[in-house]
C-alpha atoms as one frame of an Amber mdcrd trajectory, in Angstrom:
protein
 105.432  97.256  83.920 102.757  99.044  82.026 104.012 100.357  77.805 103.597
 103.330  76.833 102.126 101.822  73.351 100.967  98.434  71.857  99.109  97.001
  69.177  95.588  96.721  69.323  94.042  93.877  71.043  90.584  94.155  69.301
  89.468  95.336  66.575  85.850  95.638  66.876  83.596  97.011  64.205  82.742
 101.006  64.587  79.823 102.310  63.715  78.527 106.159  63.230  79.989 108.283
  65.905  82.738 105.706  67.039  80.257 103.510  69.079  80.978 100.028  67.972
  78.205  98.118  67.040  76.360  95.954  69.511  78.859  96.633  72.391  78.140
  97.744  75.960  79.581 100.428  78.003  81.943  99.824  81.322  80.147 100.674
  84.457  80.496 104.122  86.377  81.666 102.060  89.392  84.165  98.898  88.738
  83.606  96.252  91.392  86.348  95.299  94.201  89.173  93.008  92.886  88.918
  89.061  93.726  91.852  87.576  95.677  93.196  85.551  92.578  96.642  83.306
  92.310  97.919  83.105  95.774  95.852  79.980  96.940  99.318  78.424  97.647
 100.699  81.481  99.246  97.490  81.678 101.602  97.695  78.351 102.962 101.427
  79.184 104.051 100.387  81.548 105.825  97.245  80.850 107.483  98.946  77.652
 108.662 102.547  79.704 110.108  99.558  81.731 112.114  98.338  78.619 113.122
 101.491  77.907 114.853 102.503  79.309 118.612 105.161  81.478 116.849 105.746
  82.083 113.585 107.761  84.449 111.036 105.935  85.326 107.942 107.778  87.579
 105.583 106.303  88.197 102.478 108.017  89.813  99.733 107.580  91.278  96.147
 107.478  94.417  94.591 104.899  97.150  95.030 101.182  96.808  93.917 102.371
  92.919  93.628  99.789  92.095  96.524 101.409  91.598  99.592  98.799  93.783
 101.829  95.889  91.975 100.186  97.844  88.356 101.107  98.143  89.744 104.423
  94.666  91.137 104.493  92.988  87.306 103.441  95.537  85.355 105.718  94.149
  87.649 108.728  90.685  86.924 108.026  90.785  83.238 107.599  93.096  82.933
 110.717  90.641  85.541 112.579  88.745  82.594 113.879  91.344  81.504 116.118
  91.333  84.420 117.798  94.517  86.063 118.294  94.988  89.782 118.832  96.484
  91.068 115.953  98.309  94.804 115.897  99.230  95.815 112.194 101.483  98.690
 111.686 102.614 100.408 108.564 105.937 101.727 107.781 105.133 105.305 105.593
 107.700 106.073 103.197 109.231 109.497 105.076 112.743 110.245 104.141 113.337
 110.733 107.523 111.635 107.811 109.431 110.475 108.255 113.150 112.106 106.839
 116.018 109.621 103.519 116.909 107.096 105.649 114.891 105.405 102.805 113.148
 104.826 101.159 116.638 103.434 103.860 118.318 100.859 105.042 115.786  99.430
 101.422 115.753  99.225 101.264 119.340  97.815 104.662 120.011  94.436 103.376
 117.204  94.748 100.119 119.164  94.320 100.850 122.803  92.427 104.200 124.259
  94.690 104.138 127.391  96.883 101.822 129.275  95.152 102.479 132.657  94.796
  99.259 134.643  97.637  97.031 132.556  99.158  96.325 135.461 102.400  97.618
 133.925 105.606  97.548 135.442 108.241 100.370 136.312 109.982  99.869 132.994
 107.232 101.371 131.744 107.303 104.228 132.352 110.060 104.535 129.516 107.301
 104.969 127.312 106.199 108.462 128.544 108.283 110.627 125.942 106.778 108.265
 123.131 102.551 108.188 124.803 102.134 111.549 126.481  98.570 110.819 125.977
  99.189 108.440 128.523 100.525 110.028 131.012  97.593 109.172 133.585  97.807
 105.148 133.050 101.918 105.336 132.542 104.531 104.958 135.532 106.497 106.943
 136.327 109.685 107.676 134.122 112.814 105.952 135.910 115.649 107.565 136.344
 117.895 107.999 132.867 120.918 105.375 132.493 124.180 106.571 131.842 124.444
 104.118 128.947 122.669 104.978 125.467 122.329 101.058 124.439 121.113 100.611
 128.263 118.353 103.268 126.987 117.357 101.686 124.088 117.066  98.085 125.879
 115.051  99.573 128.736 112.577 101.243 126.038 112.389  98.123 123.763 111.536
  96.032 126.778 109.083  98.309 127.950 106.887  98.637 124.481 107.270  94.671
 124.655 105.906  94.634 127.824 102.642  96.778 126.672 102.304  94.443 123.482
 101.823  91.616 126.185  99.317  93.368 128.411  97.495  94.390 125.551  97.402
  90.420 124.945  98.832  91.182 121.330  99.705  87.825 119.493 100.407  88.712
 116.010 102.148  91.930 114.980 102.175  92.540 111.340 104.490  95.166 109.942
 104.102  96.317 106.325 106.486  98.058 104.387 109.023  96.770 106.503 111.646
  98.122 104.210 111.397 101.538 105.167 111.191 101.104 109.148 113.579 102.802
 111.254 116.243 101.387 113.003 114.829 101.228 116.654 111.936  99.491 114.859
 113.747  96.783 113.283 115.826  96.231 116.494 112.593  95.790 118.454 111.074
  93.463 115.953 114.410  91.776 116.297 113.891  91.344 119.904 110.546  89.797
 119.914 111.293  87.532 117.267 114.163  86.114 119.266 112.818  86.493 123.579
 111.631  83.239 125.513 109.682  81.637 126.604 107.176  82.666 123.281 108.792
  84.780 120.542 105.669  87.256 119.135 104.354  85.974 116.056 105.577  88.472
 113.232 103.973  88.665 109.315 106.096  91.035 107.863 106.071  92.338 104.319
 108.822  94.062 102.318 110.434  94.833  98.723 113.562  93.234  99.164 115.415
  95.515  96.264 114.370  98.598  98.863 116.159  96.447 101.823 119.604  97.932
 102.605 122.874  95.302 102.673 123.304  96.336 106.344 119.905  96.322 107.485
 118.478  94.363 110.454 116.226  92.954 109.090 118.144  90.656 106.980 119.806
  89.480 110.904 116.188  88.494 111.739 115.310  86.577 108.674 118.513  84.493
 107.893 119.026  83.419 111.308 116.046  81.078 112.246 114.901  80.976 116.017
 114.393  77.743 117.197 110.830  76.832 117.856 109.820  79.229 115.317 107.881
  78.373 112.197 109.788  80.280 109.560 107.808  81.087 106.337 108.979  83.222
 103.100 106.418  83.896 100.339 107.713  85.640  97.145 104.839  86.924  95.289
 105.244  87.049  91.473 103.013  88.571  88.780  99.716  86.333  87.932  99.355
  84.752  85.077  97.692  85.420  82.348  94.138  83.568  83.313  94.608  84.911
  87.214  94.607  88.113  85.954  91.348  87.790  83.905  90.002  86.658  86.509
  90.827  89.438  88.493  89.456  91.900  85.684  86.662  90.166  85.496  85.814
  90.682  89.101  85.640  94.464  88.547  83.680  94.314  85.851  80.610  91.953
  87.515  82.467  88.625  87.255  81.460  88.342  83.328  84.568  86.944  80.930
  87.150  89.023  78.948  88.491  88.373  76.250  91.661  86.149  75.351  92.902
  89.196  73.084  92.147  91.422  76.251  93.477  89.552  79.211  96.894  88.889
  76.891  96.867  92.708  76.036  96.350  93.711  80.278  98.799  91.406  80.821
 101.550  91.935  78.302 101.470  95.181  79.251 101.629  94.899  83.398 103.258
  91.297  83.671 100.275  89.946  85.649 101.070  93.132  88.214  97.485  93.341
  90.227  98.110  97.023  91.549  99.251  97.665  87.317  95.990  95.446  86.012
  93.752  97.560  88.388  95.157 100.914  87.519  94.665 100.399  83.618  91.520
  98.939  83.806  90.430 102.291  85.597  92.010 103.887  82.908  90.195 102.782
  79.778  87.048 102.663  81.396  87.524 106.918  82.569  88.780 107.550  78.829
  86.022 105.213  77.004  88.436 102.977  76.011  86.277  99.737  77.115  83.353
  97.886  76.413  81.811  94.576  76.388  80.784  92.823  73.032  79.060  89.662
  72.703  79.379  88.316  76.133  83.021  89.686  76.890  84.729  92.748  78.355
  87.057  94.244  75.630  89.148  97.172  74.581  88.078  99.673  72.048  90.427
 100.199  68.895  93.231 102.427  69.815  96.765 102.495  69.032  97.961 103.609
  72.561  97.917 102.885  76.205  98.949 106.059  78.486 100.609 104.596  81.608
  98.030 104.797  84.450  98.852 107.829  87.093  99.214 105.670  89.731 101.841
 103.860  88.077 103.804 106.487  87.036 104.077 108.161  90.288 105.216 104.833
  91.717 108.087 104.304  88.972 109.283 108.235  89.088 109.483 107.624  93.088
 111.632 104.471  92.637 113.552 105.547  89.780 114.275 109.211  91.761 115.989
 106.904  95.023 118.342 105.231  92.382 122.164 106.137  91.876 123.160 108.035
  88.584 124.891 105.087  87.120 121.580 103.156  88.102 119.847 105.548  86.726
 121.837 105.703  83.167 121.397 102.220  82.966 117.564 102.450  83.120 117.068
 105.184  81.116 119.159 103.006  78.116 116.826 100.102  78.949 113.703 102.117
  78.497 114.452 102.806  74.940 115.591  99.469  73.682 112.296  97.630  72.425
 113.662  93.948  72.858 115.374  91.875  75.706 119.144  92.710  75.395 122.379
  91.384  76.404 124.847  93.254  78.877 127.268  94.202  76.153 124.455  95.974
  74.143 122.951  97.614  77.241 126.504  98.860  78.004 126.901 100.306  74.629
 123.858 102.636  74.839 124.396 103.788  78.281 127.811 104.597  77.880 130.580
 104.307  80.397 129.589 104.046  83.773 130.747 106.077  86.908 132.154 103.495
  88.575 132.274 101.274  86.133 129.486  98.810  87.318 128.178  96.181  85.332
 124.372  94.998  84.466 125.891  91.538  86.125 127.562  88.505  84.433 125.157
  86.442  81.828 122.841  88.841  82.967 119.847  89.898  80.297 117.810  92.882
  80.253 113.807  92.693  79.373 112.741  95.924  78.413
């Protein structure tokens, strides 16, 4: 995503004390990113949320721009008003029963007191204690464990409805629990009106066995069914988002093909090492344009690293092998050539047929 080193993209002339000559300095504070590139990808789903139902799930990996798709859909659509709830799935390696639910429901709704909710309901005491005054009370354990579950799903549907909620959104989908994804299962798919759902995910964190891949490859009928996979911008988009944080005035060509050589049009990665020459001095606008100061390397930004360590640390050894081969090969490979520096394999895996590597 982001190299370690590059050539330089400028090469601006220095004066005394390494200030080039007739250049400005970055700001202190870099101004909030544009929404660039996804015009497309908005109207898809502004018009799914349009719809009586709808399933929205938008995929791509991290810092691609999912949230902020999400984010600009939800403010265009905001007009029609529908409640929206949006809950986030946090990245715990142990992931809470419903927990993503119930934390967006507690910042939603101060109580549940005069809901008119039902005796199902009061399922939902072990999971709102809070709640205890506006709650049921708790009916009388089944014998059954899948009996439980049902009778709890149905109740947190129920409170979604009296709360008038429309639209659930669900980011990070990929790391929800399983009680989660079988709820979100069983809104998607209950009559009269299936909940509209806008879900986002990295589908290369999404499990072969997981539920969610039940919900979105069997369509519900009725249902307007929506899948936006967000790629990296290209290389204008991305000067254009540059240029928003620096006061909306151009960038370079030599610039915006540097950024994006070097983070594959990656917003979250463009962001991140724009922060980074700007803290280090490494940027500076000449002539009309935003530009880089003469340097022979790029250190990956912080943010970026952490993200790739994280990733990299959830991978399997032979995964892991493979990778670390790939990070020291300079050009796109082949399979065979891959193999050959990462040695034999555990198990024996392969890269994939035909496949190529782009380091």
């Amino acid at each position: 995503m982001v190299a370690a080193r590059g050539p330089d993209a400028e090469n601006w002339p220095v004066g005394r004390g390494g200030g080039e000559l007739g250049v400005g300095i970055a700001p202190d504070v870099l101004g909030r990113t544009s929404f660039v590139g996804r015009d497309g990808e908005l109207t898809r789903v502004v018009d799914a949320l349009a719809r009586p139902s709808a399933l929205v799930l938008i995929e791509g990996e991290a810092g691609i721009g999912k949230s902020r798709l999400v984010r600009e859909a939800l403010a265009v659509a905001d007009g029609e008003g529908a409640r929206t709830l949006v809950a986030v799935c946090p990245p715990f390696l142990e992931a809470f029963t419903l927990g993503p639910l119930v934390d967006a429901l507690r910042q939603a709704a101060p109580g549940v007191g005069g809901l008119g909710l039902s005796a199902v309901a009061g399922a939902l005491r072990p999971l709102f204690p809070e709640w205890a005054d506006g709650l049921p009370p708790a009916p009388e354990p089944p014998a059954d464990v899948g009996a439980a579950r049902h009778r709890l799903i149905r109740a947190l549907a129920e409170l979604l409805d009296r709360l008038g909620v429309e639209v659930l959104v669900v980011e990070d989908v990929h790391w929800a629990d399983a009680a989660t994804l079988d709820f979100l299962v069983y809104v998607a798919s209950r009559r009269p009106r299936p909940l509209t759902l806008v879900l986002t995910s990295r589908p290369e964190e999404v499990a072969a066995d997981s539920p969610l891949l039940r919900l979105t490859s069997r369509p519900v009928e009725g249902v307007c069914q929506v899948r936006a996979v967000l790629g990296g911008l290209p290389v204008r988009e991305a000067a254009g988002l540059v240029s928003s944080m620096l006061g909306g005035e151009p960038v370079s060509a030599g610039f915006a093909a540097f950024l994006h050589g070097r983070t594959e049009g990656v917003p979250l990665a463009l962001e991140e090492c724009v922060r980074l020459l700007r803290d280090r001095g490494d940027l500076a606008r000449r002539n009309g344009e935003w530009g880089r100061r003469r340097r022979d390397e790029i250190a990956v930004p912080p943010t970026i690293r952490d993200s790739v360590t994280e990733r990299v640390a959830r991978l399997g050894a032979d995964a892991r092998r493979v990778l670390l081969a790939a990070a020291v090969l300079t050009d796109p490979v082949d399979e065979r050539t891959l193999a050959t520096v990462a040695g034999p394999l555990a198990r024996g895996d392969r890269v994939g047929p035909g496949r190529h590597v782009s380091t």
